[in-house]
N, C-alpha and C positions, 0 to 999 in steps of 0.2 A: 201872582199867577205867572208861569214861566209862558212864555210866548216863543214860537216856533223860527229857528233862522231860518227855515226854506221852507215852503210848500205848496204842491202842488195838488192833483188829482189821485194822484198814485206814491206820491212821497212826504213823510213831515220828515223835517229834519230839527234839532234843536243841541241847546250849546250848553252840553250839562256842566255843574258847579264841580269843583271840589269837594267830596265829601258826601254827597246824592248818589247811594247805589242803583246803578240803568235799570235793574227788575226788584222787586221783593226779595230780598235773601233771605229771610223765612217767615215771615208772618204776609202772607198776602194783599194784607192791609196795610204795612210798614210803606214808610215815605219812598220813593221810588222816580225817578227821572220818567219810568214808563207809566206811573199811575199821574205822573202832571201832566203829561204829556195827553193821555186821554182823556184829562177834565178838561184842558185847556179847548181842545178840539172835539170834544161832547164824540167821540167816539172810541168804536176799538181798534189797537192799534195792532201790528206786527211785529215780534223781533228781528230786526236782522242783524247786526253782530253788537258787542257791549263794550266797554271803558271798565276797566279796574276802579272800584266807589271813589279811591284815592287819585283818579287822574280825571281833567275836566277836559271841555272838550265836544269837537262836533260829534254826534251819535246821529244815527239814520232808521227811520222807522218806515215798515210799507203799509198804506192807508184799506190794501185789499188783498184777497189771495193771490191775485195773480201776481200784481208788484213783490209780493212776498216772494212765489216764486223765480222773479225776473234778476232780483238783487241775490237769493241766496246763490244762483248761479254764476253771478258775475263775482259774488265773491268766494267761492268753489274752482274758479277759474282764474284766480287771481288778474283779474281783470278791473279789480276798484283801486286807482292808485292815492294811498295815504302817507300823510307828512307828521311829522309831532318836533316839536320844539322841546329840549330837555334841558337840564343843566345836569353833566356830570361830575362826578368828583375827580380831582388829578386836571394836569396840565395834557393836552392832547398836542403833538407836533408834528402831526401829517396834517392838513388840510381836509382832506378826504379818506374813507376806508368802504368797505364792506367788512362783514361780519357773517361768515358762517359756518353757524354751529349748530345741531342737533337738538335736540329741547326732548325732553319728554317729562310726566310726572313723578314728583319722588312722594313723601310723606306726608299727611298735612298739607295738601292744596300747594305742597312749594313745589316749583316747575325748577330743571335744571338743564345744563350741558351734558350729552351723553350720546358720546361717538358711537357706541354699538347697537345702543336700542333708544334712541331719541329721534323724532322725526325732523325732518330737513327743516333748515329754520334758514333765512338770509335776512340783513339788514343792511341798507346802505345809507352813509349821514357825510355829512358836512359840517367843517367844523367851522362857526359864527365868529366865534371871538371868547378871547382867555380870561379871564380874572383869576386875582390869584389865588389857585389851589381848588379851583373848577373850570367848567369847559362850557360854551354855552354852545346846543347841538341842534341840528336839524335832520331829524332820522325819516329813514321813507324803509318801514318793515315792506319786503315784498313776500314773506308768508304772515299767516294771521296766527300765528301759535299763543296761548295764555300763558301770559307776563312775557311776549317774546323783549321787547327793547329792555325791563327789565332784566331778566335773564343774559342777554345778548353783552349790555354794557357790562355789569359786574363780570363774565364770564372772561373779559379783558382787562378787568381790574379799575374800572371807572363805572362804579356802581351809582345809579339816579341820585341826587341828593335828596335827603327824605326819604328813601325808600326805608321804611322799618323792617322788611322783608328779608333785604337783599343786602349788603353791608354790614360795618361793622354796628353795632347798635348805639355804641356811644357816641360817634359822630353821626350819625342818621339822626340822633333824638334832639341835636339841636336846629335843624331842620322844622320848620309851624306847616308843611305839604310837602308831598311827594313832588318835586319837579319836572311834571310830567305833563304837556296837555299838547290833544290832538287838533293839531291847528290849521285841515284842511283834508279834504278828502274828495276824488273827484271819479266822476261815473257817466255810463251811459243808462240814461234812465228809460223805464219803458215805452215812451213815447220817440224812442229816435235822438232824443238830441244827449248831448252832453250836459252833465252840471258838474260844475267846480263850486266847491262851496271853502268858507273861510271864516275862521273864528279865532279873534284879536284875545290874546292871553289875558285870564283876569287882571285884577288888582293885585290879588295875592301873589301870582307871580312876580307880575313886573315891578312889585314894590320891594322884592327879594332882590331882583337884579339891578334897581338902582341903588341898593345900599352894600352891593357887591362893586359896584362900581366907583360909589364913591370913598368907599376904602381902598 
């Protein structure tokens, strides 16, 4: 049984897997990070924003309506500040950038770059540390657009590793996960006070990155 990183009165919060879509993608009954999440705490739950199946990670649930509506505003307001640790592909040689570009939908659920009719998209990251022929990143999206960091990196030519989406496909498919997870997310909760919440990258990551390093 999955057990919740944070919660309170008005918040569950939990640290989904790789590979666990946050809602049913079509079968209602399909395994779901939102259907453990409600056995686990014998209740129903609220969505308030989701993780790509392929990226793990903290996700944030409201326990009632109002908490529902207290976070969807804060995050309408861009007001929830989020971090994600990534590995991209390519050598990065600024230290630091921003990223912004336009996002809007193309064909087939793929999200793209698109200066005349894509809505405002920004990302700011820092760059960790190089291995060779990848980057290891620390991105903080300041809009919530879908696949923004994916979209965002490859739009500069350092596409997620892993990403089957985004990239070339033949280097993507040696890639066992998308290098993606959200490792931190912080807010003002309904009750006044601030939460910072933090979730330490699986196994499967960091077993990636130590055999990136030891080559």
């Amino acid at each position: 049984m999955i057990m919740p990183l944070y919660l309170d009165d008005d918040i569950a919060a939990f640290d989904k897997p790789a590979g666990l879509a946050t809602i049913p993608e079509r079968l209602p009954s399909a395994d779901s990070l939102l259907r453990a999440a409600e056995a686990a705490l014998d209740q129903r739950l609220f969505i308030v924003h989701r993780l790509d199946k392929e990226v793990s990670g903290v996700v944030l649930f409201a326990r009632h309506a109002g908490a529902h509506r207290h976070l969807n505003n804060l995050f309408a307001g861009r007001e929830v500040a989020k971090r994600y640790l990534l590995l991209a592909l390519g050598e990065f040689e600024a230290a630091e950038g921003v990223i912004e570009a336009p996002i809007r939908q193309f064909g087939s659920g793929r999200m793209g770059v698109d200066h005349l009719q894509g809505k405002p998209s920004s990302t700011s990251y820092t760059r960790l540390k190089c291995y060779e022929g990848t980057t290891l990143i620390r991105a903080f999206p300041r809009t919530g657009r879908r696949h923004q960091l994916r979209v965002h990196f490859y739009s500069i030519g350092h596409p997620i590793a892993g990403d089957s989406r985004y990239g070339d496909k033949a280097l993507q498919a040696i890639w066992p996960r998308l290098m993606l997870h959200a490792e931190g997310i912080e807010f003002l909760s309904p009750a006044g006070e601030m939460v910072s919440l933090h979730a330490a990258p699986p196994s499967s990551f960091m077993e990636l990155l130590a055999g990136l390093a030891e080559a």
